[in-house]
C-alpha positions as a Markdown table, in Angstrom:
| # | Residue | x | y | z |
|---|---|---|---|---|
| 1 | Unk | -7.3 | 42.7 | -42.3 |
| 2 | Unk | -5.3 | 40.2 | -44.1 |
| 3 | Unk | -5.1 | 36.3 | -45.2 |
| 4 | Unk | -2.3 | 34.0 | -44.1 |
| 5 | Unk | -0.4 | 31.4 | -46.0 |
| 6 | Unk | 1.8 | 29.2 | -44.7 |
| 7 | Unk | 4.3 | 27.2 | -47.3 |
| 8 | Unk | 5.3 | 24.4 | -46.9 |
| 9 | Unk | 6.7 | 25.1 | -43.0 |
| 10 | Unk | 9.0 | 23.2 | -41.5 |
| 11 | Unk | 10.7 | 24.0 | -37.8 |
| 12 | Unk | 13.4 | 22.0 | -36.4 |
| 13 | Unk | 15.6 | 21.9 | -33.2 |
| 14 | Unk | 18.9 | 20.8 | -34.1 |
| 15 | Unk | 18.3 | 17.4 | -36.2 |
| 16 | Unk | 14.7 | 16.7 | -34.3 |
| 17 | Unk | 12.2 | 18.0 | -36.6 |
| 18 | Unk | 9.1 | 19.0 | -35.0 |
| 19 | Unk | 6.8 | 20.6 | -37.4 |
| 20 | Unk | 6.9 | 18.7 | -41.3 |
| 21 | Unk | 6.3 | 20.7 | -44.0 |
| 22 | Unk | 2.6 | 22.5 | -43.6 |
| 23 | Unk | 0.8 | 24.4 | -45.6 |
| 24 | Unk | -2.2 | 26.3 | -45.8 |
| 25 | Unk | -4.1 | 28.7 | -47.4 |
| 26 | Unk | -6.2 | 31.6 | -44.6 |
| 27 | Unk | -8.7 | 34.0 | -45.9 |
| 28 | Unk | -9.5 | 37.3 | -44.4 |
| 29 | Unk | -11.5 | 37.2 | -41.8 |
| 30 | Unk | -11.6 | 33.5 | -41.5 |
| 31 | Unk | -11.2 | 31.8 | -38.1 |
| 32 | Unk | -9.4 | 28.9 | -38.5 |
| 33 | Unk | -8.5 | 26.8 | -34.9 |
| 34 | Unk | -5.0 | 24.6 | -34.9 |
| 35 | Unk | -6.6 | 21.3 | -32.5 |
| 36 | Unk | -4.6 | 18.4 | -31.5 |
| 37 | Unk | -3.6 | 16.3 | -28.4 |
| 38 | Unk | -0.7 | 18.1 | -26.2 |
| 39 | Unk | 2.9 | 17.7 | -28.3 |
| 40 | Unk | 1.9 | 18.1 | -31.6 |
| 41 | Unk | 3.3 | 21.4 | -32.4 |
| 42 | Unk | 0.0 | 23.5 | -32.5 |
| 43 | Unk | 1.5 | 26.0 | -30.0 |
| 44 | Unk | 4.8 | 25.9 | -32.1 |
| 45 | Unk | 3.4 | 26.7 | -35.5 |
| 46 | Unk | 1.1 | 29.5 | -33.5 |
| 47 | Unk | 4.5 | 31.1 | -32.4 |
| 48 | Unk | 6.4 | 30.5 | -35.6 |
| 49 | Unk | 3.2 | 32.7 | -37.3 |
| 50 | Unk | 4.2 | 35.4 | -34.1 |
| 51 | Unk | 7.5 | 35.5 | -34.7 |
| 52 | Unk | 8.2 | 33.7 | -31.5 |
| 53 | Unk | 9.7 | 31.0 | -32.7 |
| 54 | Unk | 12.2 | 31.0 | -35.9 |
| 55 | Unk | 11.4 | 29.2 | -39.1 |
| 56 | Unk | 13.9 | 26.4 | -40.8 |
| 57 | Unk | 12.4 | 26.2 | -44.1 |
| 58 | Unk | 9.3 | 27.4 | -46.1 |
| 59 | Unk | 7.2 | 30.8 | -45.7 |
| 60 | Unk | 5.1 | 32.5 | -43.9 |
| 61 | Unk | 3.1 | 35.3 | -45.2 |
| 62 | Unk | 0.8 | 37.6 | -43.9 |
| 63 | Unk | -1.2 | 39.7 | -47.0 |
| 64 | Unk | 1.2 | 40.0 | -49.5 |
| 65 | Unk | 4.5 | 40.0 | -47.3 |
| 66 | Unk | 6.8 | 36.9 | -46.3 |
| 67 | Unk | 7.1 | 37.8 | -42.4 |
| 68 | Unk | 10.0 | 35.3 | -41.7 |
| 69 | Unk | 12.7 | 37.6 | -40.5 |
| 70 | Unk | 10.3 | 40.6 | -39.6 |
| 71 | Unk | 10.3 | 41.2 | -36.1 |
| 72 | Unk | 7.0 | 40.5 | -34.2 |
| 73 | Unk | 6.4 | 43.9 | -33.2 |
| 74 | Unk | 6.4 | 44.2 | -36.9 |
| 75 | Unk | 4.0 | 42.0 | -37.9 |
| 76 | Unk | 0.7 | 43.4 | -36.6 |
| 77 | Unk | -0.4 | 41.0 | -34.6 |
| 78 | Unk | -2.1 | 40.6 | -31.8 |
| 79 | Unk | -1.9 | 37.2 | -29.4 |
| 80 | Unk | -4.2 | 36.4 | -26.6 |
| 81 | Unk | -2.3 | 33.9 | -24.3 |
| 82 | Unk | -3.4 | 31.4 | -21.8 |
| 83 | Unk | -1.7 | 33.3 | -18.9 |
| 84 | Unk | -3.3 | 36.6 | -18.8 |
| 85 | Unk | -0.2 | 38.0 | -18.5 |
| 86 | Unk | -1.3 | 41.3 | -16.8 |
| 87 | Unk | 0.5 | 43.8 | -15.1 |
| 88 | Unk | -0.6 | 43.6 | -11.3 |
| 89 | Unk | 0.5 | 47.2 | -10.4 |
| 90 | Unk | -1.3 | 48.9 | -13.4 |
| 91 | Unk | -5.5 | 49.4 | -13.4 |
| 92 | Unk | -7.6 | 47.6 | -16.3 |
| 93 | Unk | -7.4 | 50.7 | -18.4 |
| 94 | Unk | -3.6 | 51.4 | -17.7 |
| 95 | Unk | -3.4 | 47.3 | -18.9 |
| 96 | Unk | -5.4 | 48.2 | -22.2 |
| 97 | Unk | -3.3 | 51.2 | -22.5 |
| 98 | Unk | 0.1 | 50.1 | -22.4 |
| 99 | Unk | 0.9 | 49.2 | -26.1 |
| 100 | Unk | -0.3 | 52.1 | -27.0 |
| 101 | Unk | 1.5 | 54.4 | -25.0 |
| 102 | Unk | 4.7 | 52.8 | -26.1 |
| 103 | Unk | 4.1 | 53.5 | -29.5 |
| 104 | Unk | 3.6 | 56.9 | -28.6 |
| 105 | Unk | -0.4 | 57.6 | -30.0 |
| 106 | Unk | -2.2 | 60.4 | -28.2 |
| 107 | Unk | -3.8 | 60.5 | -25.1 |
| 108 | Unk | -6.9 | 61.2 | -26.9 |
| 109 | Unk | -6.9 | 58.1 | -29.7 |
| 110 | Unk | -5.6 | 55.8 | -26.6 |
| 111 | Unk | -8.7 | 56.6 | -24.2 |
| 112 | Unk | -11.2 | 56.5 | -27.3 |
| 113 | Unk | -9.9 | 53.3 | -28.4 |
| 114 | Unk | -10.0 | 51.6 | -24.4 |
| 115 | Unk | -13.5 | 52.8 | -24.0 |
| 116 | Unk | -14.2 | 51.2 | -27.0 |
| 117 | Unk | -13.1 | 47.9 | -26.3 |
| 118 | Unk | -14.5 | 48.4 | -22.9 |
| 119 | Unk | -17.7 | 48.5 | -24.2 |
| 120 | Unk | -17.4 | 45.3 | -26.6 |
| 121 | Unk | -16.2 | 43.3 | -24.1 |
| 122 | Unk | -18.5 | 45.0 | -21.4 |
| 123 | Unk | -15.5 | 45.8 | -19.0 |
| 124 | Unk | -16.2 | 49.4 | -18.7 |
| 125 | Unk | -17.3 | 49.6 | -15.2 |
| 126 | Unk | -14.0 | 48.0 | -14.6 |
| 127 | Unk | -11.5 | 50.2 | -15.9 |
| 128 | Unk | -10.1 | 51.8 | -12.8 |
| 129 | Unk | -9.5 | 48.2 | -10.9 |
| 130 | Unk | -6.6 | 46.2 | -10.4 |
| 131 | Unk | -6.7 | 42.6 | -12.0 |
| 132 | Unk | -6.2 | 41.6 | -8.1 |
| 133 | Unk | -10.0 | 42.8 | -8.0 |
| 134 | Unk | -11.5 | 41.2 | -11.2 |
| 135 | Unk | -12.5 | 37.3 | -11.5 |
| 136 | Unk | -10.9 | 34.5 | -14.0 |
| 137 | Unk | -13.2 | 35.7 | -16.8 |
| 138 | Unk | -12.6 | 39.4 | -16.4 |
| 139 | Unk | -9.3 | 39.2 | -17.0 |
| 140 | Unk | -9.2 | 37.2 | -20.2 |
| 141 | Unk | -11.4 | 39.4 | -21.1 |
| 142 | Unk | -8.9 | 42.7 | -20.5 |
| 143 | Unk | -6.2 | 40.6 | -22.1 |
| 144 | Unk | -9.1 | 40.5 | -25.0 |
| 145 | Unk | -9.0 | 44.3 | -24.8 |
| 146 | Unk | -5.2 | 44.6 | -25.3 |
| 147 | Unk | -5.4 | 43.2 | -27.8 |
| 148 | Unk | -8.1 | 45.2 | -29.7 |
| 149 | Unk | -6.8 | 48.1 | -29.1 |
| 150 | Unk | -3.8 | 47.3 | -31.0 |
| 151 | Unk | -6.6 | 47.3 | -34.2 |
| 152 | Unk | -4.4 | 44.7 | -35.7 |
| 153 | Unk | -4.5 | 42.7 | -39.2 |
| 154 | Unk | -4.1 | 39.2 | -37.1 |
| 155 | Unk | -5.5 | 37.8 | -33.9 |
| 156 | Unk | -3.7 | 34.7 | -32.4 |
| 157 | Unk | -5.1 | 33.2 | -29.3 |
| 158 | Unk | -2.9 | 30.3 | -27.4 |
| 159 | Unk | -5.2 | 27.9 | -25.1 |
| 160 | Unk | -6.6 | 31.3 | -23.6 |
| 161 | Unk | -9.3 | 29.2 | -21.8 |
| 162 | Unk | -7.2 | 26.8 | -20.5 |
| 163 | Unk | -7.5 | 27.9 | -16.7 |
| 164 | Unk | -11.3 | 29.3 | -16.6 |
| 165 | Unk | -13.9 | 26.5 | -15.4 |
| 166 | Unk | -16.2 | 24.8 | -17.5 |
| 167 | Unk | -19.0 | 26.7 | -17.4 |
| 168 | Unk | -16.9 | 30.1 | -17.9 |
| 169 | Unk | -15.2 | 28.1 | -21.1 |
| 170 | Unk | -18.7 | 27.3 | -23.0 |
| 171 | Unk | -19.8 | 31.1 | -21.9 |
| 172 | Unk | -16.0 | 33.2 | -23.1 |
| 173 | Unk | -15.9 | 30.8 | -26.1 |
| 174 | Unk | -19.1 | 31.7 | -27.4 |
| 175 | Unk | -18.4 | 35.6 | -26.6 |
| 176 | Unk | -14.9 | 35.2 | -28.3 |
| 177 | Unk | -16.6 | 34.0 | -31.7 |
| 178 | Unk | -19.3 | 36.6 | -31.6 |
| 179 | Unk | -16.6 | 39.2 | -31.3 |
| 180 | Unk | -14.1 | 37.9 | -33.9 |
| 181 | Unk | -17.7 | 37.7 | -36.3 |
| 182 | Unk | -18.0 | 41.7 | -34.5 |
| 183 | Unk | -14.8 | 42.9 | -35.5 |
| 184 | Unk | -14.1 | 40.6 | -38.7 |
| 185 | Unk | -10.2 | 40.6 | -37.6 |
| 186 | Unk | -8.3 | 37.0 | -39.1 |
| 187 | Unk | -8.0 | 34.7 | -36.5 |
| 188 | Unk | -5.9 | 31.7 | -35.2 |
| 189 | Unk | -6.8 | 30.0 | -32.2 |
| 190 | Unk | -5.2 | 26.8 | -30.5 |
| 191 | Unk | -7.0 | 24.1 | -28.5 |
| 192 | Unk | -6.8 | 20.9 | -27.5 |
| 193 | Unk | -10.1 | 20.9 | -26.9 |
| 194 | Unk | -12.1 | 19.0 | -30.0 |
| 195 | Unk | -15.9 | 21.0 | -28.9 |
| 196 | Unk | -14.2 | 24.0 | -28.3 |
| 197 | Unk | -12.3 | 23.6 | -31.9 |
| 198 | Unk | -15.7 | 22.5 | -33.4 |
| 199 | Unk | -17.6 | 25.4 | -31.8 |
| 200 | Unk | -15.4 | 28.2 | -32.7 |
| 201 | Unk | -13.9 | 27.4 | -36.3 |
| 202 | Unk | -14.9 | 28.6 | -39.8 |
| 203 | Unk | -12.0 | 25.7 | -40.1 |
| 204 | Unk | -9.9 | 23.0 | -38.5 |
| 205 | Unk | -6.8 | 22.3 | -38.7 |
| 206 | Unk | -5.5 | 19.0 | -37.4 |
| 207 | Unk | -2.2 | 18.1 | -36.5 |
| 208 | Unk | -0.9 | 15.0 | -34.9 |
| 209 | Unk | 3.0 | 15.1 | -34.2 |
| 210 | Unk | 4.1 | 17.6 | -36.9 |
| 211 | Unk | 2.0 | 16.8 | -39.6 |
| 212 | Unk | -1.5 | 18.0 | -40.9 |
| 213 | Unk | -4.1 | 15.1 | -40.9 |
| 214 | Unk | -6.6 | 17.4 | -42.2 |
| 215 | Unk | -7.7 | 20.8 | -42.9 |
| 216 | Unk | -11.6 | 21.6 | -43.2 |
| 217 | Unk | -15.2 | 22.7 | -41.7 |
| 218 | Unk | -15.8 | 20.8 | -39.1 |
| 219 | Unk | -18.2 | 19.1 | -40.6 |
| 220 | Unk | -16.1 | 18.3 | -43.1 |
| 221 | Unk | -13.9 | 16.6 | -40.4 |
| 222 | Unk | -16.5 | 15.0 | -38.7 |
| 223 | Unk | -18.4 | 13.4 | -41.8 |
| 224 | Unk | -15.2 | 12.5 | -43.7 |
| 225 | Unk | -12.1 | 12.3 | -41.8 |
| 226 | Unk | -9.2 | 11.8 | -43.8 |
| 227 | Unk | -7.5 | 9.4 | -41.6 |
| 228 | Unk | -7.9 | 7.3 | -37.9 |
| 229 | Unk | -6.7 | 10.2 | -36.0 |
| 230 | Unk | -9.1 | 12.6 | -37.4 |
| 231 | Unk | -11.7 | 10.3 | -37.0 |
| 232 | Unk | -10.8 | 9.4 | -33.3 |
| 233 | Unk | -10.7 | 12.8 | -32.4 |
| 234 | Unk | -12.9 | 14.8 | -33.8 |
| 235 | Unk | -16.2 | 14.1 | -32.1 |
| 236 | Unk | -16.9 | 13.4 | -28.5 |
| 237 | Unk | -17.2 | 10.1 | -27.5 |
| 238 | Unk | -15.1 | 9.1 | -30.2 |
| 239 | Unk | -15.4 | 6.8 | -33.1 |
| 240 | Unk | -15.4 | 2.8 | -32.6 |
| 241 | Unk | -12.6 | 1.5 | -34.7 |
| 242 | Unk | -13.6 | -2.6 | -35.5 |
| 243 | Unk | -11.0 | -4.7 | -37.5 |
| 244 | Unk | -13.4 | -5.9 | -40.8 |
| 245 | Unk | -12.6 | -8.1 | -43.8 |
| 246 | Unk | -14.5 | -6.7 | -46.9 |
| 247 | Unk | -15.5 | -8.4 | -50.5 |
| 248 | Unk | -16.5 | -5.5 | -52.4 |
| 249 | Unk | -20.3 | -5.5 | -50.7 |
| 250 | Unk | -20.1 | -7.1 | -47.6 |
| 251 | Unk | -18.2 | -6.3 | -44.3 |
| 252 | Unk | -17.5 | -9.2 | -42.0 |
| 253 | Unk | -16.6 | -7.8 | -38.1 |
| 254 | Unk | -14.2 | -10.3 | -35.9 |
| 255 | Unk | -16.8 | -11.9 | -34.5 |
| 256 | Unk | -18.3 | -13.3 | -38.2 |
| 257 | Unk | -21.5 | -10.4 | -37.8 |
| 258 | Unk | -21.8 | -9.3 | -41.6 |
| 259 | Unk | -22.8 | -5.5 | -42.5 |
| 260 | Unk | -23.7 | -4.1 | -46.2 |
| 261 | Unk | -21.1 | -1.6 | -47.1 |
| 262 | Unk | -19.4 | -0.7 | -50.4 |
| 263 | Unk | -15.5 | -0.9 | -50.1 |
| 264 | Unk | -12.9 | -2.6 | -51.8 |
| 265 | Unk | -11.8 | -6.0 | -51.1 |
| 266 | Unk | -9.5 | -6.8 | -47.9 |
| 267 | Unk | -8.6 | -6.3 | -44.6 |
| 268 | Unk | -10.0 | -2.7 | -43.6 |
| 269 | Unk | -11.0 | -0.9 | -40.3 |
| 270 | Unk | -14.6 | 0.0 | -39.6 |
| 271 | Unk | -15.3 | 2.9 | -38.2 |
| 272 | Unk | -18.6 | 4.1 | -36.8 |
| 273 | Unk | -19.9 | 6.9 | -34.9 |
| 274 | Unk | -21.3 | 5.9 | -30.9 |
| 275 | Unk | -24.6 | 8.2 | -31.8 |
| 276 | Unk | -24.8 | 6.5 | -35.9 |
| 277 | Unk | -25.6 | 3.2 | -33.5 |
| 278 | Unk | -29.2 | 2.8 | -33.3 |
| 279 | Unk | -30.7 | 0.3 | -31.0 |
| 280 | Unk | -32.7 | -2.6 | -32.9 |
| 281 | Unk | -33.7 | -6.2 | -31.7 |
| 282 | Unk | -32.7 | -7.7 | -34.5 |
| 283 | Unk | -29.7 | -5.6 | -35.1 |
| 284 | Unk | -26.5 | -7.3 | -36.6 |
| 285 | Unk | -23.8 | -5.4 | -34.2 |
| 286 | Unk | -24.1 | -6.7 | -30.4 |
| 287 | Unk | -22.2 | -4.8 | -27.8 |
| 288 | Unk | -22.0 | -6.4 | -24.4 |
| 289 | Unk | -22.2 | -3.7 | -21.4 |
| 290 | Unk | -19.5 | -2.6 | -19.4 |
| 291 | Unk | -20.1 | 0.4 | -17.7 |
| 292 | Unk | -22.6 | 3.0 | -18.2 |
| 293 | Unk | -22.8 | 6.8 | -18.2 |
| 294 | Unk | -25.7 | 8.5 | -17.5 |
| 295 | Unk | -25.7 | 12.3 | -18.9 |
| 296 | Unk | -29.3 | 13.4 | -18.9 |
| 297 | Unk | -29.8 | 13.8 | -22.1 |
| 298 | Unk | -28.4 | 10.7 | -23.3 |
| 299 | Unk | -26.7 | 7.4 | -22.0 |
| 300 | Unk | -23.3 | 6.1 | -23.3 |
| 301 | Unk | -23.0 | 2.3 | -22.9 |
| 302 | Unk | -19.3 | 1.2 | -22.6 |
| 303 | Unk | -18.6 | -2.7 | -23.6 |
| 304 | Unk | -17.0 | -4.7 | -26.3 |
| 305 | Unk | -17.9 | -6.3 | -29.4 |
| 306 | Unk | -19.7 | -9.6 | -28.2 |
| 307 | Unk | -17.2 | -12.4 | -28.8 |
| 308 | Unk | -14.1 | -10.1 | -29.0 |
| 309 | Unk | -12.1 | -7.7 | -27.0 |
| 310 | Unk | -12.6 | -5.0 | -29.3 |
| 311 | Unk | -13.9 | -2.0 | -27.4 |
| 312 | Unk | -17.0 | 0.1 | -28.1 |
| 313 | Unk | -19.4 | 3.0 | -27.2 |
| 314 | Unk | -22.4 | 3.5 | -28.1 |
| 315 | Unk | -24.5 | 6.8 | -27.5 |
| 316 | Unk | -28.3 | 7.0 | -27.3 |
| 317 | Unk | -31.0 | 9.4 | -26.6 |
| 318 | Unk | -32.2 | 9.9 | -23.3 |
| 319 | Unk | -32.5 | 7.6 | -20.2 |
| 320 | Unk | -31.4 | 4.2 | -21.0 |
| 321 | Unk | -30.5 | 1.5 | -18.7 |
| 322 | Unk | -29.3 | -2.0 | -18.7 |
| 323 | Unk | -27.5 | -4.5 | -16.5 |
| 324 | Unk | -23.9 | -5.2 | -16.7 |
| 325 | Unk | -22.9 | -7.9 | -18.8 |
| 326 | Unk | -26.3 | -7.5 | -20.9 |
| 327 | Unk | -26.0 | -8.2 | -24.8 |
| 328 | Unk | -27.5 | -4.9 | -26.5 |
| 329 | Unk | -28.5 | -5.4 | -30.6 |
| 330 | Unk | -28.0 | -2.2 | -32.7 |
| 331 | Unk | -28.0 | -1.5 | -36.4 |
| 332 | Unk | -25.3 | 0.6 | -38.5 |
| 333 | Unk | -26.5 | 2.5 | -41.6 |
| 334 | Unk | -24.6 | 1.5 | -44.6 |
| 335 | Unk | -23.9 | 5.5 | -45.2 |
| 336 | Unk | -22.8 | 6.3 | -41.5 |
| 337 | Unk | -19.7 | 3.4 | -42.4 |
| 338 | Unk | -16.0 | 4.2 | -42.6 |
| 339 | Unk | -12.9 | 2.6 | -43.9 |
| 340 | Unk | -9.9 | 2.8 | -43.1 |
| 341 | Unk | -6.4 | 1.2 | -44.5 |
| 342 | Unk | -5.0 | -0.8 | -41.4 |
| 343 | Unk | -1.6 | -0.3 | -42.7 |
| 344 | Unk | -1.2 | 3.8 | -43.3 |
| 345 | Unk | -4.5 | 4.7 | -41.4 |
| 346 | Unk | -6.2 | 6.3 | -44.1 |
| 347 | Unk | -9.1 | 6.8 | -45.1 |
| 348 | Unk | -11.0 | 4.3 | -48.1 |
| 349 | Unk | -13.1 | 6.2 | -50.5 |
């Protein structure tokens, strides 16, 4: 086992530079997930940690050893990609197998340590097929047992969802975190996804083109974001962002509606939460309807701020319906308020 620390990281191509300066600080056995929209270096830093991908400037150590030049066979590591990257012609076990063989450990410690990941992952009856024979979750779960078998000090996994369906994503991401809280192994794990990120992470890292917005629990992330972006993604539907003037104690929305909320004086962006807006007939905040979606167990209402163009969600328990074009009254607890600098996009304490 071992922590990871990353200081102050910086990779370039040419004069484009594409990841700026991160650090941060791993323990071991933590699993921390890398999450941000497609292009924002996640899978980048994730190779850079592999030794996939070269380093420009700052360090990257693993335990007590700067890993920038070693070799990634050197590193001991073990990465779980999106493509399952099997070998068609070889049987499960001869797939588990492989690494090992090629670093020339017995026969015996190779088949005791297969078996053994066979029965974690519950693959055993498996074994002798071909991954021609074995579904979409089957065989991310034999690339899984690769890479257990390898007993390593790091497990890095790179979108290895990405191609399962929906229901097979909720199901392996929930067997993925039981068996890095199983095996206790440091983990790094990249998604775009913000519920898978949320699900699976001790901690989040966010990074939105090169640069860390934030680094945290996710609840951490989701009651205090640090900035817009963290705010807009973390959290599904996403925060309503509503341009606001503010004098200290009151907040006045585009529309003139005034809110209680402690900030300092000026222009600022509100932000509030689609499930912090609570329906109330005499509620300050008045969305007009759009669209609506009906999920069961609750209803988003599309619209926009009444008297503005400034668009909003709000999320509420249960069956709700109203007509298109309808006015809908809600109120927003002083405490469930954020602000934000319109200028830099950062969060007012």
């Amino acid at each position: 086992m071992a922590s990871i620390t990353l200081k102050d990281l910086v990779k370039a191509y040419g004069d484009t530079e594409v990841l700026h300066h991160i650090d941060g600080q791993i323990a071991d056995g933590e699993f921390v997930v890398i999450v941000g929209p497609s292009g924002c270096g996640k899978s980048t830093l994730l190779r850079m940690i592999a030794g996939l991908e070269t380093v420009t400037g700052g360090d990257i150590q693993i335990a007590d050893q700067v890993v920038n030049d070693l070799e990634p066979a050197d590193r001991d590591i073990a990465m779980v990609f999106q493509n399952y990257a099997l070998y068609p012609h070889m049987t499960v076990r001869e797939n588990m197998a492989y690494g090992l063989k090629i670093r020339r450990i017995s026969k015996a410690e190779i088949n005791r340590r297969v078996e053994e990941a066979a029965d974690i992952l519950e693959i055993r009856p498996y074994l002798e097929r071909k991954p021609r024979q074995l579904s979409g979750g089957q065989r991310q779960r034999v690339a899984m047992g690769r890479a257990i078998v390898r007993d390593p000090q790091v497990f890095l996994f790179d979108e290895p969802l990405s191609n399962l369906d929906a229901k097979l994503r909720v199901q392996m991401r929930l067997e993925i975190r039981k068996l890095q809280q199983k095996l206790g192994v440091t983990s790094i794990y990249v998604t775009h996804d913000q519920v898978e990120a949320m699900t699976l992470g001790d901690r989040l890292m966010v990074l939105n083109g090169g640069y860390v917005e934030q680094f945290g629990t996710p609840i951490e992330l989701y009651d205090r974001p640090q900035s817009m972006f963290v705010g807009g993604f973390i959290g599904s539907p996403a925060m309503n962002f509503l341009p606001a003037d503010a004098d200290g104690a009151t907040i006045t929305l585009a529309n003139g509606t005034t809110l209680a909320g402690e900030v300092r004086a000026g222009a600022v962006t509100m932000g509030i939460r689609p499930e912090h807006l609570i329906r109330s007939e005499a509620g300050p905040v008045r969305l007009k309807v759009q669209m609506m979606e009906q999920l069961g167990a609750n209803t988003l209402l599309h619209g926009v701020l009444e008297g503005t163009q400034t668009e909003m969600v709000a999320s509420l328990p249960g069956h709700v319906t109203a007509e298109l074009g309808a006015v809908l009254s809600f109120e927003a607890a002083a405490e469930t308020l954020h602000f934000f600098a319109p200028d830099t996009q950062k969060r007012i304490e």
